[in-house]
BASETOR-580281 format. One record per atom (N, C-alpha, C): atom name; x, y, z. Coordinates in steps of 0.001 Angstrom, whole numbers, always signed. Each point is the difference from the previous one (the first is absolute). Example, Ala and Ser with C-alpha at 12.3 -4.5 7.8 and 13.67 -1.06 7.14 Angstrom:
2
@atome: N X: +13190 Y: -5690 Z: +7800 $
@atome: CA X: -890 Y: +1190 Z: +0 $
@atome: C X: +900 Y: +1200 Z: +0 $
@atome: N X: -350 Y: +1050 Z: -720 $
@atome: CA X: +820 Y: +1190 Z: +60 $
@atome: C X: -770 Y: +1090 Z: +730 $
// end
This chain:
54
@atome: N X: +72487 Y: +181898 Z: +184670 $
@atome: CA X: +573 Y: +271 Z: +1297 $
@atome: C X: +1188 Y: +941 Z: -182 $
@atome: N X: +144 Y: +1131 Z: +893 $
@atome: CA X: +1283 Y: +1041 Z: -220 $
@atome: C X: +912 Y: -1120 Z: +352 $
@atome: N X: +796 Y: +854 Z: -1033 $
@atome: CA X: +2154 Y: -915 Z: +238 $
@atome: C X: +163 Y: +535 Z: +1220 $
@atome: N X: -261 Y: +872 Z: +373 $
@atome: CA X: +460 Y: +431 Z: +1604 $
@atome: C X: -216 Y: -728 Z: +1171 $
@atome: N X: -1468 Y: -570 Z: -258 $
@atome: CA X: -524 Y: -1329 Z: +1144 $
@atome: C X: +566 Y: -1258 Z: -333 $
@atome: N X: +445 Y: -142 Z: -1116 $
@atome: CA X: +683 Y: -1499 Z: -364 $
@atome: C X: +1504 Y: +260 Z: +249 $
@atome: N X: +786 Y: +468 Z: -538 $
@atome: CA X: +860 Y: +314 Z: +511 $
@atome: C X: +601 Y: -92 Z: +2076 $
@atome: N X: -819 Y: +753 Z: +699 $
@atome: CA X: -458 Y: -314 Z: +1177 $
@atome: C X: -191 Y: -1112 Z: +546 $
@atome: N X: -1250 Y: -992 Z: -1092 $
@atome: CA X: -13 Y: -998 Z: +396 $
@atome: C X: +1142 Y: -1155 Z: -114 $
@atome: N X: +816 Y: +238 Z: -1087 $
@atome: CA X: +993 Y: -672 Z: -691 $
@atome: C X: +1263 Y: -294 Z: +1589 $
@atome: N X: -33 Y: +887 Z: +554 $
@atome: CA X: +1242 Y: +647 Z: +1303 $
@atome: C X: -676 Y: -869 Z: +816 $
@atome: N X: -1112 Y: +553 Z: +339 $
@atome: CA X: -732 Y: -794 Z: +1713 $
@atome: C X: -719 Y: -1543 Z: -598 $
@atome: N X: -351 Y: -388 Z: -687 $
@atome: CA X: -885 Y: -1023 Z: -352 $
@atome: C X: +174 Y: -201 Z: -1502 $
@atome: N X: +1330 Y: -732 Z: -562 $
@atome: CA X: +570 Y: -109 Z: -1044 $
@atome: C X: -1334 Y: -952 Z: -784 $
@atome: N X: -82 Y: -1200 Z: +394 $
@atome: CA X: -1359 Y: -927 Z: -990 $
@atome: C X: -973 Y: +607 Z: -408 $
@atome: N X: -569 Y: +1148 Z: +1370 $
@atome: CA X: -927 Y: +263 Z: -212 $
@atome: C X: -40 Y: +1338 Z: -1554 $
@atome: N X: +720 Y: +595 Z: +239 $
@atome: CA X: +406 Y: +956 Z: -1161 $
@atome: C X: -162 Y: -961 Z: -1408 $
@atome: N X: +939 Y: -768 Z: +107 $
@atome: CA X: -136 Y: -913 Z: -1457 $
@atome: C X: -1132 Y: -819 Z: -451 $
@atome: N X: -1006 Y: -409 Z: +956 $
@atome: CA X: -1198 Y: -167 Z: -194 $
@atome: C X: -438 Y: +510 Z: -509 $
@atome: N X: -536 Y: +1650 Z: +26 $
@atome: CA X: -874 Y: +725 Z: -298 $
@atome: C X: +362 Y: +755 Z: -1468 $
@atome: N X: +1504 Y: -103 Z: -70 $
@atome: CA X: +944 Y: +448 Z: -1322 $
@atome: C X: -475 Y: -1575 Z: -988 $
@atome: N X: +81 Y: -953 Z: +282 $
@atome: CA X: +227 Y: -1127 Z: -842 $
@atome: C X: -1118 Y: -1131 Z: +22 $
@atome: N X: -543 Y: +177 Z: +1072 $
@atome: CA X: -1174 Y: -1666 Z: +300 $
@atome: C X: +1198 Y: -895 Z: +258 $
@atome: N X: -1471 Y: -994 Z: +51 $
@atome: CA X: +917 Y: -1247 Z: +285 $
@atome: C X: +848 Y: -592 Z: -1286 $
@atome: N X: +1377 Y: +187 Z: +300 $
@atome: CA X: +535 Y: -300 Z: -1338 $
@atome: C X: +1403 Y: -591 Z: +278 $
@atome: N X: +567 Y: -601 Z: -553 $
@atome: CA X: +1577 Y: -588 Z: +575 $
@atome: C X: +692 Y: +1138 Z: +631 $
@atome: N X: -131 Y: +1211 Z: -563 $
@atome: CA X: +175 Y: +963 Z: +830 $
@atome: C X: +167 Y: +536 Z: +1517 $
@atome: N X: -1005 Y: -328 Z: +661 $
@atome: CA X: -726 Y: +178 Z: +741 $
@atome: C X: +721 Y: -974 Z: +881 $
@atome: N X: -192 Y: -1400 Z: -284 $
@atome: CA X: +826 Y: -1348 Z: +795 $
@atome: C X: +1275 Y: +407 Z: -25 $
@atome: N X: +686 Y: +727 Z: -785 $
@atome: CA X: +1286 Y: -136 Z: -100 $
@atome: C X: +696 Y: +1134 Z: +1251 $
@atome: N X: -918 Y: +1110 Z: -186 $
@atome: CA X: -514 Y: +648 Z: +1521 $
@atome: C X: +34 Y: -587 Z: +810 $
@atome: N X: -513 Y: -580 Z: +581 $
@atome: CA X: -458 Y: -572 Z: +1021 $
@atome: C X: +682 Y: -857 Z: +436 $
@atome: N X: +588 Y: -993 Z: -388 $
@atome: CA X: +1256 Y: -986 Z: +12 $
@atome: C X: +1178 Y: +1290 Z: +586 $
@atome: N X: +371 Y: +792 Z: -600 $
@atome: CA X: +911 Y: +1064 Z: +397 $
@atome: C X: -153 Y: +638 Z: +1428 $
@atome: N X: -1001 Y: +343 Z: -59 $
@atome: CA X: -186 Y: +544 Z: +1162 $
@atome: C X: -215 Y: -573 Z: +1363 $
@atome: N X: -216 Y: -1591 Z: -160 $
@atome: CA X: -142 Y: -524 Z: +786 $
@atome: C X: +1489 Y: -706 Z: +514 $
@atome: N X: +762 Y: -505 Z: -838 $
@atome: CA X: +1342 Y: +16 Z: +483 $
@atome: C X: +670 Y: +1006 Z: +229 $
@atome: N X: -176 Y: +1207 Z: -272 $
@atome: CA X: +895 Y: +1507 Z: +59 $
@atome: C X: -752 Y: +1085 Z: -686 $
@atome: N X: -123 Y: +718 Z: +1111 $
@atome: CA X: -910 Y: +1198 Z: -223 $
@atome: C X: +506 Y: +1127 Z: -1322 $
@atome: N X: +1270 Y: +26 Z: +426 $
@atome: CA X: +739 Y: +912 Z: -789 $
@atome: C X: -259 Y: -228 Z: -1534 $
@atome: N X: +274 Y: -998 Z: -574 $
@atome: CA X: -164 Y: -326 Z: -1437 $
@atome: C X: -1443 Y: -189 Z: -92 $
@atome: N X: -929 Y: -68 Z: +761 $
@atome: CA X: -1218 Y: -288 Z: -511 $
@atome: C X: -658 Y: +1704 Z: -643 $
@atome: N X: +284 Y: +934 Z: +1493 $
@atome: CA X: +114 Y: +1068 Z: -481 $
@atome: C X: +313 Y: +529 Z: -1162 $
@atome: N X: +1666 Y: -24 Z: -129 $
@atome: CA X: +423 Y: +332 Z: -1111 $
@atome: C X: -514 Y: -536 Z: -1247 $
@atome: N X: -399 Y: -1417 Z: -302 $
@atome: CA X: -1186 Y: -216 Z: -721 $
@atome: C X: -1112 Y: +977 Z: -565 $
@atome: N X: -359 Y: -147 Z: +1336 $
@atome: CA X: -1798 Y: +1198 Z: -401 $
@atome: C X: +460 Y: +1016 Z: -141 $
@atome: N X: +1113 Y: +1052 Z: +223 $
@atome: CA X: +244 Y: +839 Z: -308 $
@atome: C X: -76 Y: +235 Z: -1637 $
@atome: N X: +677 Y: -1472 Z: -435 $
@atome: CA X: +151 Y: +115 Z: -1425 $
@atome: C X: -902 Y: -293 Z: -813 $
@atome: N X: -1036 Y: -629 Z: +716 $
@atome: CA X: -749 Y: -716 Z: -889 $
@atome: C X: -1171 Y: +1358 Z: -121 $
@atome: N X: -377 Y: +1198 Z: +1358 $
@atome: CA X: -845 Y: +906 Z: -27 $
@atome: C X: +853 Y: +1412 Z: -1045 $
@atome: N X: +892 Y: -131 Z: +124 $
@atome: CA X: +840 Y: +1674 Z: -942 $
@atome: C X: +268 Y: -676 Z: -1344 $
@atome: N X: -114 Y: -1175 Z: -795 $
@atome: CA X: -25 Y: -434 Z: -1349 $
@atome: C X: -1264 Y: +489 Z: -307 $
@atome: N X: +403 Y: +670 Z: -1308 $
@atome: CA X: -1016 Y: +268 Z: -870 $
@atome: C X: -419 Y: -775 Z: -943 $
@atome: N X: -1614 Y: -986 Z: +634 $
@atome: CA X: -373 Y: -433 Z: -1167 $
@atome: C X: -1345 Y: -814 Z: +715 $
// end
């Protein structure tokens, strides 16, 4: 998947970005937990979890 669409997705639909970067993985929950109490850090999350290289 281009970094450009994840990235994207990371902004508008933070879980969903880290899904597709990670599976289902503590990851992913740890997402999701975030974003569901506060958008902002869930974001900022997937931001980080989609621009790490690895």
């Amino acid at each position: 998947m281009s970094r450009l669409v994840l990235i994207l997705l990371a902004i508008f639909l933070p879980p969903v970005a880290v899904f597709l970067k990670k599976g289902i993985m503590p990851t992913f929950w740890i997402n999701l937990i975030l974003t569901l109490c506060f958008f902002f850090p869930g974001m900022v999350h997937a931001l980080f979890v989609v621009t790490k290289n690895s």
